[in-house]
C-alpha positions as CSV (number, residue, x, y, z in Angstrom):
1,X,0.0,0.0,0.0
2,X,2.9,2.4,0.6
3,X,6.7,2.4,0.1
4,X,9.0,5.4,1.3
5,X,12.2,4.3,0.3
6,X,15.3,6.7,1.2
7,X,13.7,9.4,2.1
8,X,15.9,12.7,3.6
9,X,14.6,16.0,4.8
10,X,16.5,19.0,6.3
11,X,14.9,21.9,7.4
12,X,16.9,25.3,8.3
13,X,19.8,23.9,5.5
14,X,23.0,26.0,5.9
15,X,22.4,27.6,8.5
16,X,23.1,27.1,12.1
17,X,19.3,26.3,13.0
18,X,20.2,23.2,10.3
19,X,17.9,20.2,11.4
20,X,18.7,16.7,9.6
21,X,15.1,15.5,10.1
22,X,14.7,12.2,8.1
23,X,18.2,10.3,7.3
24,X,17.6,7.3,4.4
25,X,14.2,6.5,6.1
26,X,12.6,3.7,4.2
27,X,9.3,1.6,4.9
28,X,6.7,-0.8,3.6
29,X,3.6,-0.8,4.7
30,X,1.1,-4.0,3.6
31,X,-2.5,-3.3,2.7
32,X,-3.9,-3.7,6.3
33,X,-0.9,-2.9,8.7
34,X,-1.8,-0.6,11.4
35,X,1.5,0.9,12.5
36,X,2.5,2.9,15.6
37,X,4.9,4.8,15.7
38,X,6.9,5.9,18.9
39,X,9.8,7.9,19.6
40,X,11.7,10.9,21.4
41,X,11.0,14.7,20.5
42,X,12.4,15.3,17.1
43,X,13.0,11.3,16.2
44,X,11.2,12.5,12.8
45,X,7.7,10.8,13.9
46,X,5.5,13.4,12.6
47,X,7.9,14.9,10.1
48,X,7.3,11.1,8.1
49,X,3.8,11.7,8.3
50,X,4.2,15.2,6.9
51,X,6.5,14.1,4.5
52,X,4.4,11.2,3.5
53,X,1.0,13.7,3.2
54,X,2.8,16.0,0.9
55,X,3.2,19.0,3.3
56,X,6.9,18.9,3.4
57,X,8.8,18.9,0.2
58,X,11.4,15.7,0.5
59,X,15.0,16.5,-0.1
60,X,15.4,13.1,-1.8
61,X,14.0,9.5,-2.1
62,X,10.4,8.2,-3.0
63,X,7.1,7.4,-1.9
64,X,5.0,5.4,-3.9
65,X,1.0,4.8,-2.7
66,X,-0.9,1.7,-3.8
67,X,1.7,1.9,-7.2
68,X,1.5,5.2,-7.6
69,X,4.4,7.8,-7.5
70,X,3.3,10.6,-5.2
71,X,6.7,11.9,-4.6
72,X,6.1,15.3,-6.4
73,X,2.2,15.3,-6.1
74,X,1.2,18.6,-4.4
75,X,-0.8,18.0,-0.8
76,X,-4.4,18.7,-2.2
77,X,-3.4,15.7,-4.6
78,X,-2.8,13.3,-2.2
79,X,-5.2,14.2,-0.2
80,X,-7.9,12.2,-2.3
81,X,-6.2,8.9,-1.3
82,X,-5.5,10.1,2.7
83,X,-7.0,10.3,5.2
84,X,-5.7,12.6,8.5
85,X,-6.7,13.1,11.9
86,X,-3.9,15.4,13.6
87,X,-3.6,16.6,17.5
88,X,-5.4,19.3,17.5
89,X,-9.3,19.0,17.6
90,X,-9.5,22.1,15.9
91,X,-8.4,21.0,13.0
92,X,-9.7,18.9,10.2
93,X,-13.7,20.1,11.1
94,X,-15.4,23.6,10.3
95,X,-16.4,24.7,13.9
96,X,-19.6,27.4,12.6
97,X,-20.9,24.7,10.6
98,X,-23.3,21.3,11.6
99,X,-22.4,18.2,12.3
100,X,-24.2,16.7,9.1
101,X,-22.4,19.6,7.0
102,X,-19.5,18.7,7.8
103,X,-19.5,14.8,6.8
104,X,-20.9,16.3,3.8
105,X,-17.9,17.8,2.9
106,X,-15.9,15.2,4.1
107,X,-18.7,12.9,1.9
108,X,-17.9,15.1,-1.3
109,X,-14.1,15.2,-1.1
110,X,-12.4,14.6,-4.7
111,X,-16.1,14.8,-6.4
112,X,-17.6,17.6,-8.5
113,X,-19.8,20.1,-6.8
114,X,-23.3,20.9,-8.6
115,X,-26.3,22.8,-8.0
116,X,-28.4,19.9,-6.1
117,X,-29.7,20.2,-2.6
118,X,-27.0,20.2,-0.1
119,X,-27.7,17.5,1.6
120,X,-30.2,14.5,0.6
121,X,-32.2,12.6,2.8
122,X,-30.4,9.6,1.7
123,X,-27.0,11.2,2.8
124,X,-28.5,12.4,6.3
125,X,-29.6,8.4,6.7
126,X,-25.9,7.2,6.0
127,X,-24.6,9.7,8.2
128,X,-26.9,9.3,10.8
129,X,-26.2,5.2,10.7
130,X,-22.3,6.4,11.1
131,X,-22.7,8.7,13.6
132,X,-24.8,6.0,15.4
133,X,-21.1,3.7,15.7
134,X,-19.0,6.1,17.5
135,X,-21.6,5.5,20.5
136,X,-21.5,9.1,21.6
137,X,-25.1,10.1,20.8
138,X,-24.2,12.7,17.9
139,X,-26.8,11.0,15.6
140,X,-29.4,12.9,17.8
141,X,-27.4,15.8,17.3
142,X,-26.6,16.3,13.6
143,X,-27.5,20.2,13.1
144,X,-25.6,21.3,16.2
145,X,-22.4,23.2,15.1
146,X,-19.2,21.7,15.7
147,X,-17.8,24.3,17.8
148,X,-19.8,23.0,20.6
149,X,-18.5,19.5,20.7
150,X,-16.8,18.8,23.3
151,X,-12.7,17.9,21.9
152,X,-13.4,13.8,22.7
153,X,-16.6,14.8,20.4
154,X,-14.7,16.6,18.3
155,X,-12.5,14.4,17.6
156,X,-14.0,11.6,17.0
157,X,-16.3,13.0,14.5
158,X,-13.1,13.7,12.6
159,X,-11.8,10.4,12.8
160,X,-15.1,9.8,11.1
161,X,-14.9,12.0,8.7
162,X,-11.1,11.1,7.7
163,X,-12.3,7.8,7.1
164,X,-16.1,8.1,5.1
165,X,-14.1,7.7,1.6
166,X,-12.3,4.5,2.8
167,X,-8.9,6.3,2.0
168,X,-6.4,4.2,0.8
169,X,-3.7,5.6,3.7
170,X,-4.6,7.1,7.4
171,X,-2.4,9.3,9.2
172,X,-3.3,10.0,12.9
173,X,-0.9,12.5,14.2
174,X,-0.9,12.1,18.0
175,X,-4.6,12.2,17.5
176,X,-5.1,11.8,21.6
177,X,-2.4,13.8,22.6
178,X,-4.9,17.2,24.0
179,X,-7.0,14.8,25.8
180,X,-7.4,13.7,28.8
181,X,-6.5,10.2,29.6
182,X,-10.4,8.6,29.6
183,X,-11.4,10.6,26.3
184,X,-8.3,9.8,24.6
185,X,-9.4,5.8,25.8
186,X,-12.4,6.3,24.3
187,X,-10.8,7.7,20.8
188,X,-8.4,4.8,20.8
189,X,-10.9,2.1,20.7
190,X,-13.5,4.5,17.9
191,X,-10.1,3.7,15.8
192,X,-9.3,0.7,16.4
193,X,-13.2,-0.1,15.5
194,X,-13.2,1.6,12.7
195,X,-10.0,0.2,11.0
196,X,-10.8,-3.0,12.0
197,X,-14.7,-2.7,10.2
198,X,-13.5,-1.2,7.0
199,X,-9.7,-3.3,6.9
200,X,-7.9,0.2,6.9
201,X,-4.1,0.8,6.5
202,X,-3.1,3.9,9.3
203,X,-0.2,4.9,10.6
204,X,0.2,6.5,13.7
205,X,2.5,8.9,15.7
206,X,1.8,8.6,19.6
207,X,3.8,9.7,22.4
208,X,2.5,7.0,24.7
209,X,4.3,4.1,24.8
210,X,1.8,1.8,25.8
211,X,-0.8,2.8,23.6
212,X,2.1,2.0,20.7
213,X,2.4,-1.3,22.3
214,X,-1.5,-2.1,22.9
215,X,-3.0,-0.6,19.2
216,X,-2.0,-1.7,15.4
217,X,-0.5,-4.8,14.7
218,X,3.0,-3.5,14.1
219,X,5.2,-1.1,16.2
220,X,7.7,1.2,14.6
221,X,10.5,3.4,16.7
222,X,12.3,6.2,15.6
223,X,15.3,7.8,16.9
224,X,17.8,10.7,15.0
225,X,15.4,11.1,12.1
226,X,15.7,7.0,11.6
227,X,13.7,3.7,11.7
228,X,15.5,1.7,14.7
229,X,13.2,-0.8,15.6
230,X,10.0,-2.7,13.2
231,X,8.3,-5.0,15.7
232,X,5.2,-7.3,14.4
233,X,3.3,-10.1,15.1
234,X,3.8,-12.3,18.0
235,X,7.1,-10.5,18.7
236,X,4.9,-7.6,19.4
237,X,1.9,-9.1,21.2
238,X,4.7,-10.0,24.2
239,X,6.3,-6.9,23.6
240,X,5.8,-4.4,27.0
241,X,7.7,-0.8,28.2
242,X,10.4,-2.4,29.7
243,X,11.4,-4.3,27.1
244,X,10.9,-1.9,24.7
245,X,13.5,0.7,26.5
246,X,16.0,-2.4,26.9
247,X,15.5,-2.8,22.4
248,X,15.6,1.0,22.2
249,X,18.9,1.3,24.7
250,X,20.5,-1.9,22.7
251,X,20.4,-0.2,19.2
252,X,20.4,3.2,19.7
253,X,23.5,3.0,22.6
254,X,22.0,5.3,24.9
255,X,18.8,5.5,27.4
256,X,15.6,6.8,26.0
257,X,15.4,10.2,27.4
258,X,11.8,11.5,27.1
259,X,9.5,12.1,29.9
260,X,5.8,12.4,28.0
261,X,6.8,9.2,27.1
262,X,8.0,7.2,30.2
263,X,5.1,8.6,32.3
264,X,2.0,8.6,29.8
């Protein structure tokens, strides 16, 4: 479904604020992987996902999506094949518009606008049914403006929304992070629901380490702006904190030194 093969990116280049960002990252990702991804400030977590979503230029290497070159596809492009969700509520939703209008847009991303009625009755019955699975009571809700969700609420109906096309890629972006720790739960098992229903391929960033260990079926940690450690299938399933600090400390040669991390 994806391959990024040797991808670098340096921001600041030449000067003394120079940032090495990505070194010869590479990754391939099956139709159906969930990944998490885990590392330190700056291991070049969210800077892949950027990368990846075409809203960093890449200095060199490729990235190829379901056998297609994206590599110098603009971000409004790829965006008809992605799906993102990123740490702030705020974003991805229109907060003075409805609930219903804004899986309508979501609904309508990549297609032709006409002069039809905004939204049919069909539509509100599909999105009503969706709304129905995230088990927060918004179907009973639809016209209320999204500025008034609560950011659990919030977020969740982006999650939604990311996913109403079936992208072929999703990208959550430390999508719990400005939670707190029984909302962000809640979140966590929407997406894990919702990949599972509609076989999704996601990647995602989190700071948490058990949450990296517990969701996806594969378990990736960066470090330096570099892929240290892949860990999948049974390997992972044993996998827990400690022994993920003794891998990190055994190929990196030094302690992990983050503290959102270690005490999430």
């Amino acid at each position: 479904m994806l391959i990024v093969n040797g991808l670098y990116k340096t921001f600041n280049s030449g000067t003394c604020n120079q940032k090495e960002a990505l070194i010869n990252t590479s990754i391939h990702v099956r139709q159906g992987d969930f990944i998490s991804i885990i590392g330190g400030n700056g291991a070049g977590k969210s800077t892949l996902l950027n990368c990846i979503a075409g809203v960093y230029p890449i200095d060199r290497g490729s990235i190829v999506i379901e056998n297609t070159d994206v590599t110098n596809l603009p971000e409004h492009k790829r965006a008809t094949v992605l799906g993102r969700v990123f740490q702030d509520p705020m974003m991805g939703t229109a907060s003075n518009m409805g609930i219903e209008e804004n899986l309508a847009l979501a609904y309508r991303r990549g297609k032709k606008r006409g002069l039809s009625w905004g939204i049919s009755n069909k539509e509100r019955s599909l999105y009503k049914e969706q709304l129905k699975t995230l088990g927060l009571g918004l179907e009973e809700r639809m016209t209320t403006k999204v500025g008034l969700l609560s950011n659990g609420q919030r977020q969740a109906l982006t999650l939604l929304m990311a996913t109403l096309k079936k992208p072929k890629l999703l990208l959550l972006d430390e999508h719990t992070a400005a939670l707190d720790p029984k909302t962000a739960k809640k979140v966590l098992e929407i997406t894990d629901q919702i990949i599972k229903e509609h076989n999704l391929t996601a990647m995602m960033v989190t700071h948490n380490m058990r949450d990296a260990i517990k969701h996806g079926n594969r378990l990736i940690m960066m470090h330096e702006g570099q892929i240290i450690l892949d860990i999948n299938g049974e390997d992972k399933k044993k996998l827990t904190v400690e022994a993920l600090l003794d891998r990190f400390g055994k190929v990196s040669g030094e302690e992990f030194a983050n503290d959102r991390a270690l005490l999430s």
